[in-house]
MARTORVEX-650079 format. One record per residue: residue in one letter; z, x, y of N, C-alpha, C in turn. Coordinates in steps of 0.05 Angstrom, whole numbers, plus 5000, padded with zeros to 4 digits. Layout:
AZXYZXYZXY;...
END
This chain:
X516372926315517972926340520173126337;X520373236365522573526356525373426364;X527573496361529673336376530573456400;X529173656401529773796434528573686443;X526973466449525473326466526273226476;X528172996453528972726456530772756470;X533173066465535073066484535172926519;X535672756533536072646558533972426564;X531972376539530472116550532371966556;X531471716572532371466577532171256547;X533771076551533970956528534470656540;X531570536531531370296537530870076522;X532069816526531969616507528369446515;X528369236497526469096495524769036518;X526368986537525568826570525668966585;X526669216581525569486598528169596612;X531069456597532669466613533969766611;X535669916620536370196613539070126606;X539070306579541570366564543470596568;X541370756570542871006583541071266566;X542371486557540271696558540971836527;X539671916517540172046488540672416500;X543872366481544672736474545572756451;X544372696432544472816403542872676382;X542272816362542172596341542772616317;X544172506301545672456278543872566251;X544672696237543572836215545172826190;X544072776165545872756147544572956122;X546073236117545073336106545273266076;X542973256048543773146021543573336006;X544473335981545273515958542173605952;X541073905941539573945935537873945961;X534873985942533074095973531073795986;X533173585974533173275993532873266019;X530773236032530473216064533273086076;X533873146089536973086109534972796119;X537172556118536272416131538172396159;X536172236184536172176211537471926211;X540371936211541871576213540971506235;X541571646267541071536292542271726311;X541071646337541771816361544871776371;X545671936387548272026394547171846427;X548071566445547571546471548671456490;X548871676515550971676525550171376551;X551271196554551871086573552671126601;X551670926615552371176651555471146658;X556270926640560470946640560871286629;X559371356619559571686600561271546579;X560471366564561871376535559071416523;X559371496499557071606474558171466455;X555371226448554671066429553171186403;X553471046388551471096361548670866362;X546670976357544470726358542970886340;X542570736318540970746295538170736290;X537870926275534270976276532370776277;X533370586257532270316250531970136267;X534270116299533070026321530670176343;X530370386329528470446356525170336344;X524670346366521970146360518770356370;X519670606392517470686401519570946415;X517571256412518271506419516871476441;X517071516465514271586490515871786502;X513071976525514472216533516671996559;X518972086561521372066581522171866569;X521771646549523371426545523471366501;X525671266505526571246480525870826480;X524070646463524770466468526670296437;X527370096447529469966428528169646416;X528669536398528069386387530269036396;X531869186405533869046417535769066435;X536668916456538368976481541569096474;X542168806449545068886443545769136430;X545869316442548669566412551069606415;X552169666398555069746389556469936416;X558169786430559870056446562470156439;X562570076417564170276395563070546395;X565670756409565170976418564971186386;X562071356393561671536366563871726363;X563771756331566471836319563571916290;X563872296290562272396273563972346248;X561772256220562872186198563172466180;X564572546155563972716142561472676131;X560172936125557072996120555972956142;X555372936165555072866188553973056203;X551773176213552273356232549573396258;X550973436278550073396302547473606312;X544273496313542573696316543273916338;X542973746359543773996379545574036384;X548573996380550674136377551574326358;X550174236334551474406310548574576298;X546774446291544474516279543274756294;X541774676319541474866325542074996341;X541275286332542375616344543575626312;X543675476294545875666267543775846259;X545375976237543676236224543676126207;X540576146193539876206165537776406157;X536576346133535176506124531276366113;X529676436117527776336109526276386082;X525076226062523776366045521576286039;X518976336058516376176058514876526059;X513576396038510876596027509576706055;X508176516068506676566083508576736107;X509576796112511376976131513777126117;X512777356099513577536089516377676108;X515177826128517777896142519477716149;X519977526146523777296154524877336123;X523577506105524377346074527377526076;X529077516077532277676077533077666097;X531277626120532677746148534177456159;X535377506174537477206192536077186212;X535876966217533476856237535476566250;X535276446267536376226289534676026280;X536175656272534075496285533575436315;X530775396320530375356347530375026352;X530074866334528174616339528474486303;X529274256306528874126286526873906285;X524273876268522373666271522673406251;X522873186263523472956246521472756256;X521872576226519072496225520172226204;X517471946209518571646199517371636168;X518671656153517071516124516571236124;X514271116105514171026099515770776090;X517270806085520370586083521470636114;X520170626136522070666166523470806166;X524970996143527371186154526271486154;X527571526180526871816195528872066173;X527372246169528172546150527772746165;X528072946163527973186182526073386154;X523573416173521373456148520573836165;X521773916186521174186191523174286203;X522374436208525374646232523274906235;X523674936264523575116271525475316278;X525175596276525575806274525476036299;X527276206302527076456325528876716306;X528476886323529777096319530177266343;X532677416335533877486362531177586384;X532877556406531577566439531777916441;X529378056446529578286446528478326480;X530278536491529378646520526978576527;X525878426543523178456556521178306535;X521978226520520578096502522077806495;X518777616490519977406485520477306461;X522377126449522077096413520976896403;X519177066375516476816371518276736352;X517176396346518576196343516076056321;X517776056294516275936274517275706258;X514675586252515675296244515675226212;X517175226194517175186168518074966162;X517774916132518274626115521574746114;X522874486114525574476104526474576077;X524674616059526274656032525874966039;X524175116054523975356053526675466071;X528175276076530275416097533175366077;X534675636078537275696065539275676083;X542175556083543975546101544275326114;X542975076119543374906134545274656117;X548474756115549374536101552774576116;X554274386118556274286140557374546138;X557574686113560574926105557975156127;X555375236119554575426136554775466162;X554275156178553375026202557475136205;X558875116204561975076206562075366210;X561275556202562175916200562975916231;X563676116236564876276262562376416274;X561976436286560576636312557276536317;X556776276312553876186317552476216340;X551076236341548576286376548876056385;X549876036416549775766433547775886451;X545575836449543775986466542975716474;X541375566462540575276465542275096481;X545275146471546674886486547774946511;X547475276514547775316555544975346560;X543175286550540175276565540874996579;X542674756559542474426572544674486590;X546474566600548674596616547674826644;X545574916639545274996666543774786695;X545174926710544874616738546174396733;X548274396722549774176709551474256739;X553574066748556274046754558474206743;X559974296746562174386724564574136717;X564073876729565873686721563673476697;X561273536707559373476679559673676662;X558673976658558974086639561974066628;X564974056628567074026626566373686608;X565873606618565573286605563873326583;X561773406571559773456554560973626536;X562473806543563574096526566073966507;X567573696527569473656509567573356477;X565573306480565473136466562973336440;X563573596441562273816423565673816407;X564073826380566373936357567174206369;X570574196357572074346369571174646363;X569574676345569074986338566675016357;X564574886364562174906382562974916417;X565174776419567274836441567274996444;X569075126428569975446430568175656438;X566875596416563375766420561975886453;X561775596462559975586482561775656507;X564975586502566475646527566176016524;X566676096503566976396500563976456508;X562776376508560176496523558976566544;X560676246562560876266589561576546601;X560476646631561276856646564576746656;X565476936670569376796675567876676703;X566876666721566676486738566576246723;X563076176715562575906702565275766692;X565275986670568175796647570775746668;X571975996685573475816721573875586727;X570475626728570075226749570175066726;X569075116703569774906678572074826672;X573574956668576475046655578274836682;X577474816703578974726724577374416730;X575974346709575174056703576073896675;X577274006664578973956645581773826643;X582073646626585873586621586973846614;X589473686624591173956620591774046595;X590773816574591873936541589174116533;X587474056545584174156537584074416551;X585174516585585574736589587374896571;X589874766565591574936549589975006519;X589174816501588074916481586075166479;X584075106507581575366503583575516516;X584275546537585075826540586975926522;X588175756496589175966472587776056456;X585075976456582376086438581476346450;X582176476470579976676482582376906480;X582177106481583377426480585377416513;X587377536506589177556528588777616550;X587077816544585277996565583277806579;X581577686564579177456575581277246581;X583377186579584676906596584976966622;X586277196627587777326654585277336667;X582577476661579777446676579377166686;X580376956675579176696676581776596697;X583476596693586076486722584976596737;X583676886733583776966761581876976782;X579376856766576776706771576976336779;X578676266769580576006777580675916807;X581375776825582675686846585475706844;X587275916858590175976855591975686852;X590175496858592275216855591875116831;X589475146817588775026784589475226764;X590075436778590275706761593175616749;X595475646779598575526778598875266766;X597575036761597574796748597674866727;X595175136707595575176687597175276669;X597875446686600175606688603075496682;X602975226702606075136690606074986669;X603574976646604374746631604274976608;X604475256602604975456591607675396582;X609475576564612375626562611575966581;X614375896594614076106613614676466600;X613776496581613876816575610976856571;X610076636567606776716560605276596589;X606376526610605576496638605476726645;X608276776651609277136656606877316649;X606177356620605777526604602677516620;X600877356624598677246639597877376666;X599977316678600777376711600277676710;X601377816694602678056696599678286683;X598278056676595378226675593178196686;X593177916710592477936729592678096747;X590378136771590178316791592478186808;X593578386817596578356848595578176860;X593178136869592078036885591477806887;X591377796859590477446850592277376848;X594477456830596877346817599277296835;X599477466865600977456881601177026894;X598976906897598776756906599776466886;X597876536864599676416850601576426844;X604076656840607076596838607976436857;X607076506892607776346909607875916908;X606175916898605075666876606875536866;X607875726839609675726821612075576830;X612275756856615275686868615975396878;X614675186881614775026890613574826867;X616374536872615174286848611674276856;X610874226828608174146836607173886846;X608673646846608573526868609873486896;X610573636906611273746935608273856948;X608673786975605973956991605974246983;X607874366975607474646974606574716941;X606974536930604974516900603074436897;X602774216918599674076924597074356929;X598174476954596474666969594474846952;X592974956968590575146962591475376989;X592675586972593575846990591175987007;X588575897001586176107010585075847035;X585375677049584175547070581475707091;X580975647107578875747126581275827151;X582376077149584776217174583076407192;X583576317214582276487238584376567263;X583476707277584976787303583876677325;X585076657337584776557371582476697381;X582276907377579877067386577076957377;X577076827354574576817336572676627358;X570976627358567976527370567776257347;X566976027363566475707350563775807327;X562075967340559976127315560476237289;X562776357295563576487272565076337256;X566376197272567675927255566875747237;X564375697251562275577231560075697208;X560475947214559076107196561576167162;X564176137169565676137147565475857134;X565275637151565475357141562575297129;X560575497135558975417114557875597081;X560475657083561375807056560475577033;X559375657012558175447002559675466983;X561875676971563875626947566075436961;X566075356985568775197003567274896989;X570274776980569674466986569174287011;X567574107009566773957027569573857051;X571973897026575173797035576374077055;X575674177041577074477054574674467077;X573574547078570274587097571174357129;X572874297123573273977151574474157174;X577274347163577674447173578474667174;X578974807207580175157199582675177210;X584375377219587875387225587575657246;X587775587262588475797277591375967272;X591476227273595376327274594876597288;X596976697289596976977307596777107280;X596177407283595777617259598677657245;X598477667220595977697195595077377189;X592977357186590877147176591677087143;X592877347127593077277103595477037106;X595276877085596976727084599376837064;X602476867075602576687096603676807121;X601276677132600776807166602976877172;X601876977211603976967229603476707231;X604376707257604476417281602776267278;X603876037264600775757273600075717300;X598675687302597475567322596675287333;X595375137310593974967310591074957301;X589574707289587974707281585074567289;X582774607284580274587292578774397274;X577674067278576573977260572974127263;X571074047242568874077240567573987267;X568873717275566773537285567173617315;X569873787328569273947350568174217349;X568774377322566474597330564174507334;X562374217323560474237324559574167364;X561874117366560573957394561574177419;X562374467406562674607432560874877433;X560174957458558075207452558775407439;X557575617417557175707395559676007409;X559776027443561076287455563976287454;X563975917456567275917465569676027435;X571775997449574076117432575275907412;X575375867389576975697372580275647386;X580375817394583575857404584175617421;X581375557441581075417465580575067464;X581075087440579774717432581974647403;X583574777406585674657386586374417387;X587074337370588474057356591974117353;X593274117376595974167371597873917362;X597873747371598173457356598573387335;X596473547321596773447290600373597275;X602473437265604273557250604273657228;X604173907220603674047199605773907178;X604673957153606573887135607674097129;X610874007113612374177109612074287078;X612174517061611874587029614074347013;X616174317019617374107005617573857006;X615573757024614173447031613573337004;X615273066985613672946963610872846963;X609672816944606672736946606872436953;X608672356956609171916972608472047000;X609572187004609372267038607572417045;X606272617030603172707035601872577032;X601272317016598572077015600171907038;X602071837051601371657073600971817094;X601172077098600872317123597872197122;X595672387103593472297101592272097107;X593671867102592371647104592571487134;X595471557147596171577177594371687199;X593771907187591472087206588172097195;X588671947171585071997163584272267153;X585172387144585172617134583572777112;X582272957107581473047082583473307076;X584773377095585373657097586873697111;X589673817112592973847123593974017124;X594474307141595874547139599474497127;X599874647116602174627101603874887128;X605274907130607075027151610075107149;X611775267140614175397131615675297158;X619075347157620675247177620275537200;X619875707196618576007205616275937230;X614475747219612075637225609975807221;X610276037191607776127179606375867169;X602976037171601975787156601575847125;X602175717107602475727071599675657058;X599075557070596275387058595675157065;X593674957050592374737061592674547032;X593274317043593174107026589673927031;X588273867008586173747007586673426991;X585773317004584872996993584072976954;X582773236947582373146914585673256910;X586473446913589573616902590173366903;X591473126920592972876934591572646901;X589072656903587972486879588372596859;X588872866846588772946824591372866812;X593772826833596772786822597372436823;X595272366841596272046839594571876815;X592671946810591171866784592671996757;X592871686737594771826704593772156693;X595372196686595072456678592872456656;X591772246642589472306632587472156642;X586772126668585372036684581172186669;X581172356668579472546662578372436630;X579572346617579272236580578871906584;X579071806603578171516618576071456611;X575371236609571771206608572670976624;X569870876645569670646666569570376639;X570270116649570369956626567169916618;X566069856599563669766594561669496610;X559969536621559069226636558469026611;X559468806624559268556606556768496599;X555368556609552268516592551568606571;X553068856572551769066549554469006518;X555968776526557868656499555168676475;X556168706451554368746432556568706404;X553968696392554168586363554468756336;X552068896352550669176328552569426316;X553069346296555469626274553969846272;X555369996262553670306256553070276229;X554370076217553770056184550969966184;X549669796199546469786189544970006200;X543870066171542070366172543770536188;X545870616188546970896189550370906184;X551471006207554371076198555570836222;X558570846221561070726232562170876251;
END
């Protein structure tokens, strides 16, 4: 059995009930050319905490399902032991070296594992009895992928697996089509060096939307891992409101220093940001909203609102103002929900079906008084409005949840369901 398989089966107990799904499995590498033994799988629960469940309970491999020998396990959250190390996080993509007769050309050269194959002895405990093998990905060509005995493979021990600059080729193959508030959640429960790895790999969009699913101690740490040059790419690939969040939890010479190698363009909006407490409406906000002119056609209106990088929150509504449209505008106007563009013909004027009624909020409104505004009017979405009556930006319903939930809201796990209370330690047949 390979462990790239196993990655995301379902994991089910005796009676068919679901436990939740396997993302890793536990490897213990031993002195000499001792097959590494297989303590147990890494499984994550649909609360998203990651359990340990031991080899010795599983009872049956089938394709899509993992089965278990028992209902109860341990929801004592995994905590990797020394000697310890994680197949598909750590194992593979490392470099080593091969030295098997029968495939002459790998003998010196550095080659990738692709695949680790593990397998049950005779005494029930699982060893890791192959590994497969790649070598780099060449233009237009695909890379053949060979399978050898373990003793023939050099390098696979915690100090190698630990080096700097390993291939995450494998672990953004599992992160693509992900969420970026799932991939963000998955990336932080990778050892902090495989973190690093895979965030530096990311394009600056991807790592953007990641980076802006993160605590704020977990943004601050990666973006001190990446080159000064690659951070400023990444704010500025950011949302100007998560960019400025990140921004203020900086000491301000290395904010500055940030800003100042961002594009004008980007960076302009965020200072504006800056300027205002971050819980005030005018810290809350998102400077870039859906802004139109009185002139605009209900068609065209709807052709911006189905911008598919817009949130579902932003997307509710648009702001009419007199020219310039950049924020921050001329003259508000007033604003346009979704649910009347949808109900007027595609010719008429946005200008002509405004929402004047609604009271804009002011930038120095506290966030007590933007969650009852919201909640007064039913709201997902609130133009922010200067005493001038430019419009500044838009306040959204998550900005409003991101500040009223604890600041480590994000490192939370849902409590465990009482059914799944359990008995089972990591000490039988494997680790703690």
């Amino acid at each position: 059995m390979y462990v790239a398989r196993l990655a995301g089966l379902t994991v089910l107990g005796p009676d068919g009930e679901s436990i939740g799904r396997v993302r890793d499995v536990v490897v213990a590498v031993r002195h000499g050319r001792q097959q590494p033994r297989v303590h147990g799988m890494v499984v994550e629960l649909v609360t998203r905490r990651r359990i340990f469940v031991p080899m010795l309970r599983v009872t049956a491999i089938e394709p899509g399902i993992v089965t278990l020998n028992t209902g109860t396990v341990s929801l004592r959250r995994f905590a990797q032991r020394p000697g310890e190390l994680l197949a598909m996080a750590q194992i593979v993509d490392s470099q080593v070296r091969v030295d098997d007769p029968g495939l002459p050309d790998l003998n010196g050269v550095d080659v990738y594992v692709a695949d680790l194959g593990i397998e049950q002895t005779r005494t029930r405990d699982w060893v890791v009895g192959r590994v497969a093998v790649r070598g780099h990905r060449r233009i237009g060509r695909r890379r053949t992928v060979h399978v050898v005995d373990w003793s023939q493979v050099e390098g696979l021990t915690p100090a190698e697996v630990g080096r700097p600059g390993q291939d995450v080729t494998t672990l953004l193959e599992q992160f693509e089509g992900l969420r970026a508030a799932d991939v963000a959640h998955r990336l932080r429960e990778l050892p902090e060096k495989r973190r690093i790895e895979v965030a530096i790999a990311f394009d600056d969009e991807r790592l953007a939307d990641v980076v802006q699913e993160l605590p704020d101690d977990d943004q601050v740490d990666l973006l001190g891992h990446l080159e000064v040059r690659r951070a400023a790419d990444v704010l500025e690939a950011m949302d100007p409101d998560d960019a400025a969040d990140l921004l203020g939890e900086l000491p301000e010479s290395e904010a500055e220093s940030l800003l100042a190698l961002m594009d004008p363009e980007e960076s302009e909006p965020v200072r504006r940001l800056l300027a205002h407490s971050p819980d005030t409406a005018g810290g809350l906000m998102t400077p870039k909203p859906i802004v139109l002119s009185p002139s605009t056609t209900v068609a065209e209106a709807l052709a911006r609102v189905r911008d598919p990088d817009l949130t579902p929150a932003l997307a509710s509504m648009v702001f009419v103002v007199r020219p310039p449209t950049a924020t921050p505008t001329g003259r508000y106007l007033g604003c346009a929900h979704i649910q009347q563009l949808l109900r007027e013909p595609p010719a008429h004027l946005v200008g002509g079906i405004l929402d004047t009624d609604l009271t804009p909020l002011s930038p120095e409104l506290p966030l007590s008084a933007v969650t009852r505004y919201f909640a007064t009017y039913n709201l997902v979405c609130g133009p922010v409005v200067d005493a001038e009556n430019h419009l500044l930006g838009a306040v959204t319903v998550d900005d409003v949840l991101d500040h009223l939930l604890p600041e480590d809201w994000r490192e939370e796990e849902e409590p465990p369901s009482a059914h799944a209370e359990a008995s089972m330690l990591r000490s039988e047949g494997g680790t703690s």
